[in-house]
Structures are given as structure tokens and as C-alpha cells.
PyMOL Python script that loads the backbone (N, CA, C, O; Angstrom):
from pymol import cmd

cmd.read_pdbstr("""\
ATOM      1  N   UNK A   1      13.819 -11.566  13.902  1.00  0.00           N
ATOM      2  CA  UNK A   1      13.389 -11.024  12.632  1.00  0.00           C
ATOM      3  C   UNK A   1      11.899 -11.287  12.472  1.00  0.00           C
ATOM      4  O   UNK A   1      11.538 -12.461  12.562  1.00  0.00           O
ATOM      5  N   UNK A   2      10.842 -10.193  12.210  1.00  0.00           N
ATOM      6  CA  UNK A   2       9.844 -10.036  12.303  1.00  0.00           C
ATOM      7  C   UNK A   2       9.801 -10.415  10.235  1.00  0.00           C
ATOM      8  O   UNK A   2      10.443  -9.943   9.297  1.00  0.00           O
ATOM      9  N   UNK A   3       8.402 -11.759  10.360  1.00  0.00           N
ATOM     10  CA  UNK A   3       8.250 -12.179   9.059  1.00  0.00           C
ATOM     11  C   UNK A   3       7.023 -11.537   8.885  1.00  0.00           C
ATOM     12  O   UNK A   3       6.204 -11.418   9.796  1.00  0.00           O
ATOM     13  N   UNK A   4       6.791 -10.918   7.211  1.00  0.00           N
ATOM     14  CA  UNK A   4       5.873 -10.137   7.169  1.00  0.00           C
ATOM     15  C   UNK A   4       4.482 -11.850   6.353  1.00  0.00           C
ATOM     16  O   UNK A   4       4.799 -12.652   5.475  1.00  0.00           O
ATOM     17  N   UNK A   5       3.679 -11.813   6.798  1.00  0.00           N
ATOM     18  CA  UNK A   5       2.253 -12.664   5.955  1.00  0.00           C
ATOM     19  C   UNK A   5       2.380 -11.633   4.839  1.00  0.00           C
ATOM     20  O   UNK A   5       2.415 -10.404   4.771  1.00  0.00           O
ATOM     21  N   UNK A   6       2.430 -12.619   4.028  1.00  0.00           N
ATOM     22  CA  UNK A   6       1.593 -11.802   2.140  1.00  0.00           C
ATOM     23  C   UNK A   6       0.377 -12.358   2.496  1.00  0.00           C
ATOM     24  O   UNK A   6       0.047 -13.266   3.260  1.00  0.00           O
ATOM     25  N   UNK A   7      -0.339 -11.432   1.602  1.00  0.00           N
ATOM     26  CA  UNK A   7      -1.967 -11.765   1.038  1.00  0.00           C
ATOM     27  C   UNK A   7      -1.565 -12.508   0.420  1.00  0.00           C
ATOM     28  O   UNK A   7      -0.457 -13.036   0.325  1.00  0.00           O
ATOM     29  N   UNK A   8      -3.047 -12.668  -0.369  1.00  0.00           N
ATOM     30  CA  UNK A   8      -3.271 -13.573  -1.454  1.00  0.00           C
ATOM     31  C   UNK A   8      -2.203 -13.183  -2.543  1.00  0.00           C
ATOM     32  O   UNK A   8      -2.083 -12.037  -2.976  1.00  0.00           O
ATOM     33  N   UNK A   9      -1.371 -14.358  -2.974  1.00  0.00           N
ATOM     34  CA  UNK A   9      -0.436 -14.280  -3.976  1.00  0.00           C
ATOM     35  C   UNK A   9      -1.203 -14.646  -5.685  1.00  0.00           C
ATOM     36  O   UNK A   9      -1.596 -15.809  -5.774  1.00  0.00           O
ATOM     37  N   UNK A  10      -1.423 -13.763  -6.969  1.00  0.00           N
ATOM     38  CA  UNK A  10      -1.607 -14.113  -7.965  1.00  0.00           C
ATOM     39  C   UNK A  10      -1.197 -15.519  -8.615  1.00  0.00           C
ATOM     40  O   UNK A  10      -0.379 -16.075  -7.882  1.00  0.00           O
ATOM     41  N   UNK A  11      -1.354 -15.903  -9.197  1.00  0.00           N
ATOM     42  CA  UNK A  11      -0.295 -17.122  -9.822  1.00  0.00           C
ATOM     43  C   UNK A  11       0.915 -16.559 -10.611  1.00  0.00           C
ATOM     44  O   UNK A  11       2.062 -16.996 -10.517  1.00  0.00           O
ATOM     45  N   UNK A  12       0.486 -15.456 -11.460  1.00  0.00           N
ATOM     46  CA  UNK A  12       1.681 -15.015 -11.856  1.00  0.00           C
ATOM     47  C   UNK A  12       2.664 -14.678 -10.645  1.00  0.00           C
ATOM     48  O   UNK A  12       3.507 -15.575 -10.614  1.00  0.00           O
ATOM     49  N   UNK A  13       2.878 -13.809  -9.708  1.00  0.00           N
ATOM     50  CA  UNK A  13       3.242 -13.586  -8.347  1.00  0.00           C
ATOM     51  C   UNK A  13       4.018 -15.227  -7.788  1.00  0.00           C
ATOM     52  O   UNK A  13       5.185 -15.434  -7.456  1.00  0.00           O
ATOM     53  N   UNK A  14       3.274 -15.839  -7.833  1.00  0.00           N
ATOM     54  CA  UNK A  14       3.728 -16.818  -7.469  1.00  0.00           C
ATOM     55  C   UNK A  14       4.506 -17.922  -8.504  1.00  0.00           C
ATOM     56  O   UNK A  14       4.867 -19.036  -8.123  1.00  0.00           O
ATOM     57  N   UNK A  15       4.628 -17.592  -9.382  1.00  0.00           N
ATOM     58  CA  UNK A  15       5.503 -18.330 -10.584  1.00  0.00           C
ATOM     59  C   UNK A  15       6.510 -17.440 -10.750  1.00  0.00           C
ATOM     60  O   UNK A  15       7.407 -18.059 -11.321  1.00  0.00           O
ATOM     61  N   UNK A  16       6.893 -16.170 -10.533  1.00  0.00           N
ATOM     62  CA  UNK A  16       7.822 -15.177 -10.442  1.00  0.00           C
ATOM     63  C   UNK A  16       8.625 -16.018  -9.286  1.00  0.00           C
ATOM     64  O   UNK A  16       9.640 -16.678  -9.503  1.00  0.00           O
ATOM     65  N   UNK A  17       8.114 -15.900  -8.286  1.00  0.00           N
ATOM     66  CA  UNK A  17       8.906 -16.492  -6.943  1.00  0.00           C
ATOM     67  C   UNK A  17       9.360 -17.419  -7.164  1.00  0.00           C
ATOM     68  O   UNK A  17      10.524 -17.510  -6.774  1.00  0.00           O
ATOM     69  N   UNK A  18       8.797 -18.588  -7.860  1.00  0.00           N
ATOM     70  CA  UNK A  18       9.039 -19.980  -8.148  1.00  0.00           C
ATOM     71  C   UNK A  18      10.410 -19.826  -8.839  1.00  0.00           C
ATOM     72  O   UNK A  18      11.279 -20.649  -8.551  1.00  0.00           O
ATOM     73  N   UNK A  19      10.667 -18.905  -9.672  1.00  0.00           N
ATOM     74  CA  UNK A  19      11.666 -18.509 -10.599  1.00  0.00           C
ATOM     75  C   UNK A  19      13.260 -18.495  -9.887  1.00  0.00           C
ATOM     76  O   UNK A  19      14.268 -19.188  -9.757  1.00  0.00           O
ATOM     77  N   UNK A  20      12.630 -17.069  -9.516  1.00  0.00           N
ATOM     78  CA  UNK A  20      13.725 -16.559  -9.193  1.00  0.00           C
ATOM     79  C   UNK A  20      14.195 -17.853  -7.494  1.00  0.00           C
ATOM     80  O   UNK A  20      15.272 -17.974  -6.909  1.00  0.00           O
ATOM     81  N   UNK A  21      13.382 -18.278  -7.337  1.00  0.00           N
ATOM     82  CA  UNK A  21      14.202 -19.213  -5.797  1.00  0.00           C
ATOM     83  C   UNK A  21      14.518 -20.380  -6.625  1.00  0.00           C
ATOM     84  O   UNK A  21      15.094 -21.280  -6.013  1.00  0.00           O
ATOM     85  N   UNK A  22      14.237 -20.624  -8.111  1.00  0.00           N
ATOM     86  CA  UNK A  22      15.261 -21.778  -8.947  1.00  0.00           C
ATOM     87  C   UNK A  22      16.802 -21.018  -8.976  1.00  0.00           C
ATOM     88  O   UNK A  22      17.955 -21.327  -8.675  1.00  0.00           O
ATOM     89  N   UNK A  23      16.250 -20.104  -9.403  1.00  0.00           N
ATOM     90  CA  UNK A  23      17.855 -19.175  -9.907  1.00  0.00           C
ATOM     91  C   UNK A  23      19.073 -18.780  -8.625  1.00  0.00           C
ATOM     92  O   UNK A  23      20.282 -18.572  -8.722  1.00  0.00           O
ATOM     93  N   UNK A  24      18.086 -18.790  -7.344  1.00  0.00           N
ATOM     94  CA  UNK A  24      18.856 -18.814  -6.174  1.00  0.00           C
ATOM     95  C   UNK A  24      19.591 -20.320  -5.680  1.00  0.00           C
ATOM     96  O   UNK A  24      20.665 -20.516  -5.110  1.00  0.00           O
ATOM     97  N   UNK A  25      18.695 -21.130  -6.083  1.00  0.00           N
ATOM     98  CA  UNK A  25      19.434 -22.315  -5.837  1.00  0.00           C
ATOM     99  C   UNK A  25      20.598 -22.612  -6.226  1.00  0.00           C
ATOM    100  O   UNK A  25      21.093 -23.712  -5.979  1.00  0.00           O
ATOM    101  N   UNK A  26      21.162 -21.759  -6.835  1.00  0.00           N
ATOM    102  CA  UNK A  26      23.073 -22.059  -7.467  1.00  0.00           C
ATOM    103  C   UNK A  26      23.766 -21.272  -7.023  1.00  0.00           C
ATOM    104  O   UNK A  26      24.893 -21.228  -7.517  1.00  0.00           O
ATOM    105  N   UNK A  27      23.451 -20.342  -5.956  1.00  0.00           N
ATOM    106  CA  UNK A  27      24.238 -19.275  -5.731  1.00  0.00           C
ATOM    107  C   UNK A  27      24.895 -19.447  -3.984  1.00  0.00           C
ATOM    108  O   UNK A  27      24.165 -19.621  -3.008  1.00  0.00           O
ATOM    109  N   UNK A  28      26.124 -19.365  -3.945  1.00  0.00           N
ATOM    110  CA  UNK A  28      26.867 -19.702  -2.654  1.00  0.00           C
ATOM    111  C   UNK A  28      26.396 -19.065  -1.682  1.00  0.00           C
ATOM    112  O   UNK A  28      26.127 -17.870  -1.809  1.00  0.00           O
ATOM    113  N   UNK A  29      26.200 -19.722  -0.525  1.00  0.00           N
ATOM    114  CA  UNK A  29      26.095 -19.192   0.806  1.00  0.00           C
ATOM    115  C   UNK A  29      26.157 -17.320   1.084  1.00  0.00           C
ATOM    116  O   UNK A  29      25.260 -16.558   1.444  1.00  0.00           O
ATOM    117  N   UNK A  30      27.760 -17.020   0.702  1.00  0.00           N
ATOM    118  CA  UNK A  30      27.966 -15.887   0.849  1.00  0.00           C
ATOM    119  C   UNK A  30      27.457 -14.791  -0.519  1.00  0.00           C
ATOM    120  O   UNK A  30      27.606 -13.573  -0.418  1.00  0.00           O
ATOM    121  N   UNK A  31      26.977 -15.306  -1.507  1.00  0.00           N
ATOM    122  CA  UNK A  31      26.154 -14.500  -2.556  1.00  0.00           C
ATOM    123  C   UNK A  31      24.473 -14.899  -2.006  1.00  0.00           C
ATOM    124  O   UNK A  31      23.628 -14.516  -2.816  1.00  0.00           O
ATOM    125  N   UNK A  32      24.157 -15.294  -1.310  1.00  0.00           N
ATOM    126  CA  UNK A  32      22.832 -15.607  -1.391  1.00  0.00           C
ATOM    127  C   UNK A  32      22.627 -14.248   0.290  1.00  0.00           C
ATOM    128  O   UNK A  32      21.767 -13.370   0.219  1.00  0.00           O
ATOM    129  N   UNK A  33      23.186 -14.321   1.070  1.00  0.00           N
ATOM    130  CA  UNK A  33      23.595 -13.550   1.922  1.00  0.00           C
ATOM    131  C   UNK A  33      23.514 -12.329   1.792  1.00  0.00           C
ATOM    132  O   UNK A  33      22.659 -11.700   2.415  1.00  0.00           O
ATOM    133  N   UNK A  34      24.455 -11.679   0.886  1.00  0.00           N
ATOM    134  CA  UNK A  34      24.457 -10.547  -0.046  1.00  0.00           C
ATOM    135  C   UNK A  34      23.170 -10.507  -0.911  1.00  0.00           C
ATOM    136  O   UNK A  34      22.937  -9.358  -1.284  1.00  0.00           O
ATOM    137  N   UNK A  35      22.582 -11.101  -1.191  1.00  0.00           N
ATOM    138  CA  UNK A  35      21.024 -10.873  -2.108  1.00  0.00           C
ATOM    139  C   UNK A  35      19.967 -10.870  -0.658  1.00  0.00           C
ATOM    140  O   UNK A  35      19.153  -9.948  -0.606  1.00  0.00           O
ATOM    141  N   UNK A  36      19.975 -11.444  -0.008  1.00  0.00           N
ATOM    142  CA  UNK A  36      19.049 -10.805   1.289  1.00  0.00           C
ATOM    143  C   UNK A  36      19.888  -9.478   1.775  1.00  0.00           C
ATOM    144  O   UNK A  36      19.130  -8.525   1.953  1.00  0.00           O
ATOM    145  N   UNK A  37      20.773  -9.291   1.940  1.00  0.00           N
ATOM    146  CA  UNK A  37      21.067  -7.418   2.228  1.00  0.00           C
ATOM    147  C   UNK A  37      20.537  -6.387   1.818  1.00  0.00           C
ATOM    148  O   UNK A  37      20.024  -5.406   2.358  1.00  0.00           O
ATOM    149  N   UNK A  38      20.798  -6.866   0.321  1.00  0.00           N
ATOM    150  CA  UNK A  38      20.202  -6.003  -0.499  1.00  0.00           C
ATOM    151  C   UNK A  38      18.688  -6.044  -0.902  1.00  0.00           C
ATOM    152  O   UNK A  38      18.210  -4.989  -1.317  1.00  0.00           O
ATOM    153  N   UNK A  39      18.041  -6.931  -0.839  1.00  0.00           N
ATOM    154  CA  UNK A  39      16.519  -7.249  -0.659  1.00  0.00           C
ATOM    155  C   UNK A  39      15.838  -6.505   0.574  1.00  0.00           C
ATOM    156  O   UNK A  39      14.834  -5.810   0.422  1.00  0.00           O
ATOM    157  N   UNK A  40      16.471  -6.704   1.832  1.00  0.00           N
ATOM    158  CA  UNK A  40      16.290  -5.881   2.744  1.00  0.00           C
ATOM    159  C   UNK A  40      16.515  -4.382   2.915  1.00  0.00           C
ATOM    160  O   UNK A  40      15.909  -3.541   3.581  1.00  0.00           O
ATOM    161  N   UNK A  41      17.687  -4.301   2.021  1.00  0.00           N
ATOM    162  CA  UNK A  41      17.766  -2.709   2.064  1.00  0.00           C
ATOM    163  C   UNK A  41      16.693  -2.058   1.188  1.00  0.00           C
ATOM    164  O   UNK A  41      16.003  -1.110   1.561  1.00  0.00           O
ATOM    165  N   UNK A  42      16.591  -2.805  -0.330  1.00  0.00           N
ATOM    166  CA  UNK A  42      15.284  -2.069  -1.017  1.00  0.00           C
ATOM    167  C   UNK A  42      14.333  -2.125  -0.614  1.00  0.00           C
ATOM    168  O   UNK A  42      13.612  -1.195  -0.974  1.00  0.00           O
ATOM    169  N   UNK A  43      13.808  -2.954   0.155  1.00  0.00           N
ATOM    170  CA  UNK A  43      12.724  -2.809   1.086  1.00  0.00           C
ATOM    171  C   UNK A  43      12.728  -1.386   2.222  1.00  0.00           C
ATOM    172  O   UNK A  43      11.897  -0.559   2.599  1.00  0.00           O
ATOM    173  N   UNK A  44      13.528  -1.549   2.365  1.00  0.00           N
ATOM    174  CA  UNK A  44      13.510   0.463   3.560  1.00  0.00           C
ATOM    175  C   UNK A  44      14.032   1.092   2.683  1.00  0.00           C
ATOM    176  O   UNK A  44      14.788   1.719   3.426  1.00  0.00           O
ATOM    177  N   UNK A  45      14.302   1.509   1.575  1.00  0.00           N
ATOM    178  CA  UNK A  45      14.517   2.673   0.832  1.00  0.00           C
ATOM    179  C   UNK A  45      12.667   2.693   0.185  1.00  0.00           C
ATOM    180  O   UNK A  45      11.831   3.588   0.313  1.00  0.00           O
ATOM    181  N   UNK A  46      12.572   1.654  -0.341  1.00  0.00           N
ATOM    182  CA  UNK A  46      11.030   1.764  -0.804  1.00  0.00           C
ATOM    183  C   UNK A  46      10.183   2.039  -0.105  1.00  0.00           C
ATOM    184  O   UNK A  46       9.150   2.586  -0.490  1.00  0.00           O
ATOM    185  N   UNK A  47      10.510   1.614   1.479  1.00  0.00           N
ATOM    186  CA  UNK A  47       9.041   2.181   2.448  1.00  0.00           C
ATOM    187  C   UNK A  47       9.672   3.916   2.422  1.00  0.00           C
ATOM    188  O   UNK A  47       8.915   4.853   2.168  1.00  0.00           O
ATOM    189  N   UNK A  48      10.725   4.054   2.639  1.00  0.00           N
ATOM    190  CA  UNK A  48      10.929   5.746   2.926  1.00  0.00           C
ATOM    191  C   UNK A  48      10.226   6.347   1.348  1.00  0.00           C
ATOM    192  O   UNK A  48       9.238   7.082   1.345  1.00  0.00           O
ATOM    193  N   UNK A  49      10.729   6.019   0.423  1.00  0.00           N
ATOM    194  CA  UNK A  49      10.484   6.835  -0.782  1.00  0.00           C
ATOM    195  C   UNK A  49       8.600   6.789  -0.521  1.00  0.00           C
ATOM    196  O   UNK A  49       7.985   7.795  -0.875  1.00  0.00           O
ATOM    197  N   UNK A  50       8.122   6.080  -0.156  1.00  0.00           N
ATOM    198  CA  UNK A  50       6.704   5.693   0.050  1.00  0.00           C
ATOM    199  C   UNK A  50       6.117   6.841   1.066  1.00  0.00           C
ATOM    200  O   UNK A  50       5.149   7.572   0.853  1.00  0.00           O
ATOM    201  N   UNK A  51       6.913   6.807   2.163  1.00  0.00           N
ATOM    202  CA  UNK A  51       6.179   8.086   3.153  1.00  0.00           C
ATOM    203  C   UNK A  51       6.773   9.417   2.850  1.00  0.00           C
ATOM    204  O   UNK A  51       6.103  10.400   3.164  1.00  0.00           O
ATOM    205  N   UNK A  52       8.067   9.615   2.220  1.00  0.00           N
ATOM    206  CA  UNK A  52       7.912  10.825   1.380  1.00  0.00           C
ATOM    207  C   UNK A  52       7.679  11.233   0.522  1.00  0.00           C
ATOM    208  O   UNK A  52       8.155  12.258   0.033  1.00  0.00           O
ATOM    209  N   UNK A  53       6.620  10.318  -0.039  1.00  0.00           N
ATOM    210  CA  UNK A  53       5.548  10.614  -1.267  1.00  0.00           C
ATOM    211  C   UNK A  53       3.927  11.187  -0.558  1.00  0.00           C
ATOM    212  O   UNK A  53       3.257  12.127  -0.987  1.00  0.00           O
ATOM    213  N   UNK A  54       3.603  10.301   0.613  1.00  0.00           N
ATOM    214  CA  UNK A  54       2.766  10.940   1.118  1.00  0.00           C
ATOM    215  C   UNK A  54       2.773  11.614   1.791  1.00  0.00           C
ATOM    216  O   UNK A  54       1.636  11.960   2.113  1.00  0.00           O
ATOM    217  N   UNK A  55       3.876  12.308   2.505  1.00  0.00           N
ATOM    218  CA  UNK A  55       4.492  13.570   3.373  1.00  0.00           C
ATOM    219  C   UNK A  55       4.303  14.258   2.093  1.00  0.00           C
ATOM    220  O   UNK A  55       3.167  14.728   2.157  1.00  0.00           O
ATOM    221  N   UNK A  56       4.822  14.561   0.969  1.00  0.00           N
ATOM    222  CA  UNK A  56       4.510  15.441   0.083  1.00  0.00           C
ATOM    223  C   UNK A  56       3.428  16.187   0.019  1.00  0.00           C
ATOM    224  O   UNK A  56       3.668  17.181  -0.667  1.00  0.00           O
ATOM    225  N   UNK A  57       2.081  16.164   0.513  1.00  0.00           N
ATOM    226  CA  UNK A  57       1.272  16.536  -0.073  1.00  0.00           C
ATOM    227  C   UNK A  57       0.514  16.817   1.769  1.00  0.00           C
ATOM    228  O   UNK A  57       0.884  16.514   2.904  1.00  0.00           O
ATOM    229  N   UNK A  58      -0.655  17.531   1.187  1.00  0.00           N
ATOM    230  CA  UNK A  58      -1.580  17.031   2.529  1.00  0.00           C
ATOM    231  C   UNK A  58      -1.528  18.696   3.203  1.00  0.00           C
ATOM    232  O   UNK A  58      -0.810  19.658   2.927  1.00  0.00           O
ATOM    233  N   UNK A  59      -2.749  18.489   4.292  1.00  0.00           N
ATOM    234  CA  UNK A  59      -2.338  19.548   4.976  1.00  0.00           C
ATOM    235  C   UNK A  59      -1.199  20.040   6.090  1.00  0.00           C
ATOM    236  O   UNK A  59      -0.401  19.306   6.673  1.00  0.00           O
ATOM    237  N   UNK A  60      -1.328  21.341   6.211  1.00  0.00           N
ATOM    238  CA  UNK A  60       0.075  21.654   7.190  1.00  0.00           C
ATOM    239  C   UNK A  60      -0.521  22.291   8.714  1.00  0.00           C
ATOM    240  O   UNK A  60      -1.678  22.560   9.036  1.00  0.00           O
ATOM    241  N   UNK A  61       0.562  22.390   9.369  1.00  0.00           N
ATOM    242  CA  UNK A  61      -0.072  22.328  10.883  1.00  0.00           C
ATOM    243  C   UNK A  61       0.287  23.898  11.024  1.00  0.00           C
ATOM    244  O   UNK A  61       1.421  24.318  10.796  1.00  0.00           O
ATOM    245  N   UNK A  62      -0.878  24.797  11.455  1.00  0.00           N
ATOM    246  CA  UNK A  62      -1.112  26.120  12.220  1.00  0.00           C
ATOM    247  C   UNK A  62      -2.182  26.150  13.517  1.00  0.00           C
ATOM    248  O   UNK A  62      -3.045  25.371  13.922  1.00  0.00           O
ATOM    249  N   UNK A  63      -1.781  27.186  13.864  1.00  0.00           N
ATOM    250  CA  UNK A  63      -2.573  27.844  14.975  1.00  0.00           C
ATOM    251  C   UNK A  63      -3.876  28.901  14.305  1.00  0.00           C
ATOM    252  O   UNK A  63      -4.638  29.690  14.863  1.00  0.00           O
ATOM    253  N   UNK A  64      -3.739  28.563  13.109  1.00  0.00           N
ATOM    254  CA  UNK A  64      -4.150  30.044  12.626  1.00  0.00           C
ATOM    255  C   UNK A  64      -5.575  29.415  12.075  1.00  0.00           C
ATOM    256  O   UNK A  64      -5.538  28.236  11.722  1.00  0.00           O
ATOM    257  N   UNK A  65      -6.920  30.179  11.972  1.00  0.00           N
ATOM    258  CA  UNK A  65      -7.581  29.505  11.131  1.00  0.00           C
ATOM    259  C   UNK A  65      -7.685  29.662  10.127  1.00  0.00           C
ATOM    260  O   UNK A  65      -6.966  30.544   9.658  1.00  0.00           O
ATOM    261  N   UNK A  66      -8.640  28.913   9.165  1.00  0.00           N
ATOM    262  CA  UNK A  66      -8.558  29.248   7.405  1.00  0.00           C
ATOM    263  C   UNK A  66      -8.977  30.723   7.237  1.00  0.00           C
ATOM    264  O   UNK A  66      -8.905  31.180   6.097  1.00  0.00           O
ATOM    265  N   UNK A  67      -9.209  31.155   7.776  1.00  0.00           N
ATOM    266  CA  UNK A  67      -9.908  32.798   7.806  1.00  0.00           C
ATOM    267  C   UNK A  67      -8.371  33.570   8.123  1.00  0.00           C
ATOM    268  O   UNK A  67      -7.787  34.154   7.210  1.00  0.00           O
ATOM    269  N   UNK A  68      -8.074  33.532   8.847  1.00  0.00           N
ATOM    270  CA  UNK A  68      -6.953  34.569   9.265  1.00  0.00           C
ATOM    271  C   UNK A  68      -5.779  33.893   8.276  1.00  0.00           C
ATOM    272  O   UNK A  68      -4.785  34.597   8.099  1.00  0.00           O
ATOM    273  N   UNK A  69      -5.817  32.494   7.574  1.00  0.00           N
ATOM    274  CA  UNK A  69      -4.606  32.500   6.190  1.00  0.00           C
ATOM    275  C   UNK A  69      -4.928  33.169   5.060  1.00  0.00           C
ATOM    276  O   UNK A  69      -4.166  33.809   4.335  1.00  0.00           O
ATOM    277  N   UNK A  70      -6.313  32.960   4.924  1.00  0.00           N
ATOM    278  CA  UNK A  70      -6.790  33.676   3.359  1.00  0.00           C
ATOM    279  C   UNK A  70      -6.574  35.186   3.733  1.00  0.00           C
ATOM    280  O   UNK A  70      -5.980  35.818   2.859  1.00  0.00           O
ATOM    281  N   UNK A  71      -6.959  35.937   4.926  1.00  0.00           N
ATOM    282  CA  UNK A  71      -6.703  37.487   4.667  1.00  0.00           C
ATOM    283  C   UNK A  71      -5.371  37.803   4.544  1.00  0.00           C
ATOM    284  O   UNK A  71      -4.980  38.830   3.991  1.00  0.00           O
ATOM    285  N   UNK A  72      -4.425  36.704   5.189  1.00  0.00           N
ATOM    286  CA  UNK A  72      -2.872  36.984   5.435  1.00  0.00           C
ATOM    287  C   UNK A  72      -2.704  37.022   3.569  1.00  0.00           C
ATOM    288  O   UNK A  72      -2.445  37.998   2.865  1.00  0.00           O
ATOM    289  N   UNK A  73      -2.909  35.876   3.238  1.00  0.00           N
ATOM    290  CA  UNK A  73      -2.491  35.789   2.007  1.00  0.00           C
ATOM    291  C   UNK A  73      -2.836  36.757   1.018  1.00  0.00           C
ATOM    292  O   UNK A  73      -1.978  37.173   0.239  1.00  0.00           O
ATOM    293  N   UNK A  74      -4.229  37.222   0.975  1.00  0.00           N
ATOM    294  CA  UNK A  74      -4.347  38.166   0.493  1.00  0.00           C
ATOM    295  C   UNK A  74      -3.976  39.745   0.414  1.00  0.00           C
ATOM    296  O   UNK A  74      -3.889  40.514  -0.543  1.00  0.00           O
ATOM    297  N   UNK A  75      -3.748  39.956   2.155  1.00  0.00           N
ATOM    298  CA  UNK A  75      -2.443  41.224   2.428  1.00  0.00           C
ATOM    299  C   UNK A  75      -1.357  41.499   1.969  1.00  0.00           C
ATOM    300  O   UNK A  75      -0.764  42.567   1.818  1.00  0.00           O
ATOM    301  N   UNK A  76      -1.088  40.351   1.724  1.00  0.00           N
ATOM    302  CA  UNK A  76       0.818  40.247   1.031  1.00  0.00           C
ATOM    303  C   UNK A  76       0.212  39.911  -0.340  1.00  0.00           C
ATOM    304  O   UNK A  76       0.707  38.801  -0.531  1.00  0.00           O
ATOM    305  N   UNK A  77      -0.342  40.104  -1.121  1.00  0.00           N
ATOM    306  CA  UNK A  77      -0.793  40.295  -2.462  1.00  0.00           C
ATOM    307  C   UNK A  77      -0.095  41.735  -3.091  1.00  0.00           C
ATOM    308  O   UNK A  77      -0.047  42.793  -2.463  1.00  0.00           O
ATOM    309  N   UNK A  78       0.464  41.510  -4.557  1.00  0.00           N
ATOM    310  CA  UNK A  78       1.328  43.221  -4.729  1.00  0.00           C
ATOM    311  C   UNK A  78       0.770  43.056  -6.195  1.00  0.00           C
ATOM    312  O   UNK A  78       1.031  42.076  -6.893  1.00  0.00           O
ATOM    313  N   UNK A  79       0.022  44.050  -6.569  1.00  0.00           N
ATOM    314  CA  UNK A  79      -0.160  43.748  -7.634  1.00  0.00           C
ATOM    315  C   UNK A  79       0.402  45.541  -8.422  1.00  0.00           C
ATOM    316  O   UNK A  79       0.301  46.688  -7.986  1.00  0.00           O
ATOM    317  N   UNK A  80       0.965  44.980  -9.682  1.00  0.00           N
ATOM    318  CA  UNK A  80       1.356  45.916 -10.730  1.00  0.00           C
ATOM    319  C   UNK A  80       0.517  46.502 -11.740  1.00  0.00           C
ATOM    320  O   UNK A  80       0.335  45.770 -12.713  1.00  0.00           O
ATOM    321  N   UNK A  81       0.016  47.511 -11.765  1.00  0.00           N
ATOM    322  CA  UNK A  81      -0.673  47.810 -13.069  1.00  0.00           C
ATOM    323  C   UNK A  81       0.247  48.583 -14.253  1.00  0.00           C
ATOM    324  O   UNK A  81       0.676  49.735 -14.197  1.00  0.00           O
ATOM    325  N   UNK A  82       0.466  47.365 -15.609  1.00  0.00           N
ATOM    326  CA  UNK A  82       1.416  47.580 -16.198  1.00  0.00           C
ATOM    327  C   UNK A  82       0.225  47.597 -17.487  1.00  0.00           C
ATOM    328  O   UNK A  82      -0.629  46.736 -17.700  1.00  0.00           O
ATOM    329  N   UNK A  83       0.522  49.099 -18.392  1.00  0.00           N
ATOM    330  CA  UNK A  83      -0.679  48.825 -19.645  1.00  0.00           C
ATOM    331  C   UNK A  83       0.550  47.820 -21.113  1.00  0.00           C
ATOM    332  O   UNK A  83       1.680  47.810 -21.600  1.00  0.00           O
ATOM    333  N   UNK A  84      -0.249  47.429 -21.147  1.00  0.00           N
ATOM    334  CA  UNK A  84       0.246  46.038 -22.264  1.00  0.00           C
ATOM    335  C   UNK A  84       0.147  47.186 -23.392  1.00  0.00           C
ATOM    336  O   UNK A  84      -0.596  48.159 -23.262  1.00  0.00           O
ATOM    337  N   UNK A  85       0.942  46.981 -24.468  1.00  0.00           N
ATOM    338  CA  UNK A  85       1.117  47.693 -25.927  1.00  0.00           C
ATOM    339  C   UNK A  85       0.491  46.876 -26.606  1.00  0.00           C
ATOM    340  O   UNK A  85       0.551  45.742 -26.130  1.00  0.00           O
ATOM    341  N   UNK A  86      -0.315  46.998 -27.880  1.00  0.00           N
ATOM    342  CA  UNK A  86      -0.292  46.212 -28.947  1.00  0.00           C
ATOM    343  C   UNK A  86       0.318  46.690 -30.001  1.00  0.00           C
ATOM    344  O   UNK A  86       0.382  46.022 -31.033  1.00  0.00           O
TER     345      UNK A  86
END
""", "prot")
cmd.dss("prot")
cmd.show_as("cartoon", "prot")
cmd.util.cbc("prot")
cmd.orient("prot")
């Protein structure tokens, strides 16, 4: 098991921790077990939700250059001339 180094921990950060590893200290073997599972699992749901936040966005991969998308795009342009009533 690969341990990750934290940076610099705040004091608040670090009085949080202080906390919650009091509150772990009463909890049995096999519940403390079960709270690292699940610590570990929100940890890889949070890195995924994380890279498909920045997969969201960004540029996309063509062959094409910015010149030959803007005329494409503009070819398939349909425009309606509809006269508005007042």
C-alpha cells in the first residue's frame, strides 16, 4: 500500500484529525476496518468525479484544422427567414 505525504497541514486540518482518530479510538477492529473501506473507496470515486470534471471541458482531437471546422460549421448553417408580426 502506497502512503500518500500531505503537505503542510493547517491547524485547523490538523485538530479535525485529532478528532475524529479520538472518535476512532472506540470503535472495534471490524468497524474500524469498514471505515478504511469506505475512506478508500471515497477517495477513487472523488479522484474519478475529479477527472470527469476536467475531461468535461477542453479541446477535442481532429485531423481537421480550425479553418476547415469554421467553414464546415458554417455550411451546415440553415437559416429561416420568418417576418415577425407586431
Amino acid at each position: 500500500m502506497k502512503l500518500i505525504k500531505l503537505n503542510k497541514m493547517t491547524v485547523t486540518d490538523k485538530n479535525i484529525l485529532e478528532s475524529y482518530s479520538d472518535l476512532f479510538e472506540g470503535l472495534s477492529f471490524n468497524n474500524k476496518i469498514e471505515l478504511i473501506e469506505r475512506l478508500t473507496k471515497s477517495l477513487k470515486i472523488n479522484k474519478s468525479k475529479e477527472n470527469s470534471f476536467y475531461k468535461s471541458f477542453g479541446a477535442f482531437a481532429s485531423e481537421k484544422s480550425a479553418e476547415e471546422i469554421v467553414s464546415e460549421i458554417k455550411s451546415n448553417r440553415k437559416f429561416k427567414n420568418t417576418e415577425i408580426k407586431f
